[in-house]
N, C-alpha and C positions, 0 to 999 in steps of 0.2 A: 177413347181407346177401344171400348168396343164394338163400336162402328168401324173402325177399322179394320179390326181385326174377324169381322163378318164380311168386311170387303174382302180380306188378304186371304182367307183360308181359303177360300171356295175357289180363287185364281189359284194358289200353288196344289188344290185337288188336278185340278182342270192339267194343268203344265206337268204335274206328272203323271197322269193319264197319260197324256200325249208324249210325253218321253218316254213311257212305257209300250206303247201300241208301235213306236218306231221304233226302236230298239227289238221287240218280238217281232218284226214283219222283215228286219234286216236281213241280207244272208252275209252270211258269214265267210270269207275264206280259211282255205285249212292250207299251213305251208306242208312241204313233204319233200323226201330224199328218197330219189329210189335205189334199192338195197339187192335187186336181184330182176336180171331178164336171162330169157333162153326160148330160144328159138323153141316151136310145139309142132308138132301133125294134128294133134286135138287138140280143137278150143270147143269151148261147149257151146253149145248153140241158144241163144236168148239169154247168156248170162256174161254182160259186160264186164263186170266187177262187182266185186262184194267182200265184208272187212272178215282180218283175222284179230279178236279182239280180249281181254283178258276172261278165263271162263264167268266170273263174278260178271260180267253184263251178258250171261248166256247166248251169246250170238250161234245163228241160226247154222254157218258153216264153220269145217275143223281143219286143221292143217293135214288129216287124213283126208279130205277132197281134192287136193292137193297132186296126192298121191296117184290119180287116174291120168295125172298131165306129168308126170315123171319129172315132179319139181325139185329139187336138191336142195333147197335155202332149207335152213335149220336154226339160224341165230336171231331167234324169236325174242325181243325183249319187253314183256306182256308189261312187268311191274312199270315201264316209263312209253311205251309206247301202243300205239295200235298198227294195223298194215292193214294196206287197200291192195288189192290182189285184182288188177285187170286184162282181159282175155282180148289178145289181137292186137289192141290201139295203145297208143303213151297217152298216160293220163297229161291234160293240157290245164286243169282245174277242177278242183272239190272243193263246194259250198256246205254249209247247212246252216239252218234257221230253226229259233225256235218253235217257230208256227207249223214247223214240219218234222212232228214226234209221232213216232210209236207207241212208245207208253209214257206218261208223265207220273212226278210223283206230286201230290197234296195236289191233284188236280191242276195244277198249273204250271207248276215248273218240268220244264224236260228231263228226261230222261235218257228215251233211245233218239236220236237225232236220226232223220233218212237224210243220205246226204245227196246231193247235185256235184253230178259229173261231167267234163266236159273230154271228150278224147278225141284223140287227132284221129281223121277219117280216114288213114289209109291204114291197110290190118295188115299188119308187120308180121302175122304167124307167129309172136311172141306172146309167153306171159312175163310181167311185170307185177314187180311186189313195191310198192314204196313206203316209207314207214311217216307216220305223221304222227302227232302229239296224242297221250293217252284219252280217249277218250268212247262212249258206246254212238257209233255210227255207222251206221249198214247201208245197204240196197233196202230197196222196198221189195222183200223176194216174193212179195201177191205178185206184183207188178213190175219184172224183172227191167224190162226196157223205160220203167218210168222214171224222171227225172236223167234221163241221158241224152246227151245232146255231142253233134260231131263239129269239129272245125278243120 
């Protein structure tokens, strides 16, 4: 029996290792409804989108930035959701992955997710808010254009 079981353990380390390293390398998709557009004169320049998110995940922008692009949406519902807020394009897809945090807590588990965007390439002179499930998931605002891609 304990032959065996110096056989067995070190195989089920191994296997979940490796269901772990695929699992954190996955990305994820995020579903979403969009909840508000309106034609702009200003979009801001080098900022595709970035989340409006409950204050307890202290996100970097407010629904007073908002206020520069003469937005009207108001029916913010922080306690069950977050909102992805994008400038020009309709969002076509939002990822995130664990391997692509912010901050983590106890060292390994995530936190702030930076999320992957994918938007349609033609710039509509709109903003768009859509709402997706609660969660802390931003822009990487070091790196405004990174992870954004066009289709």
């Amino acid at each position: 029996m304990k032959k065996v079981l110096v056989f067995i353990i070190p195989i089920v380390i191994i296997v979940a290792l490796i269901i772990g390293a695929i699992f954190y390398n996955k990305d994820y998709n995020l579903d979403y409804t969009l909840v508000y557009s309106e034609t702009c004169d200003n979009t801001d320049d080098g900022l595709y989108w970035f989340s409006l998110r409950d204050e307890k995940y202290n996100g970097f922008f407010t629904e007073e930035y908002l206020d520069n692009f003469g937005v009207e949406f108001s029916d913010y519902d922080y306690k069950n959701y977050t909102y992805i807020v994008t400038f020009g394009h309709e969002l076509k897809r939002i990822t995130y992955s664990p391997k692509e945090t912010k901050n983590r807590v106890m060292v390994v588990f995530p936190k702030q997710y930076i999320g992957k965007v994918v938007l349609d390439k033609e710039d509509t002179g709109k903003i768009y808010i859509y709402r997706v499930k609660k969660m802390d998931i931003d822009c990487d605002y070091h790196e405004r254009d990174k992870n954004v891609s066009f289709e």
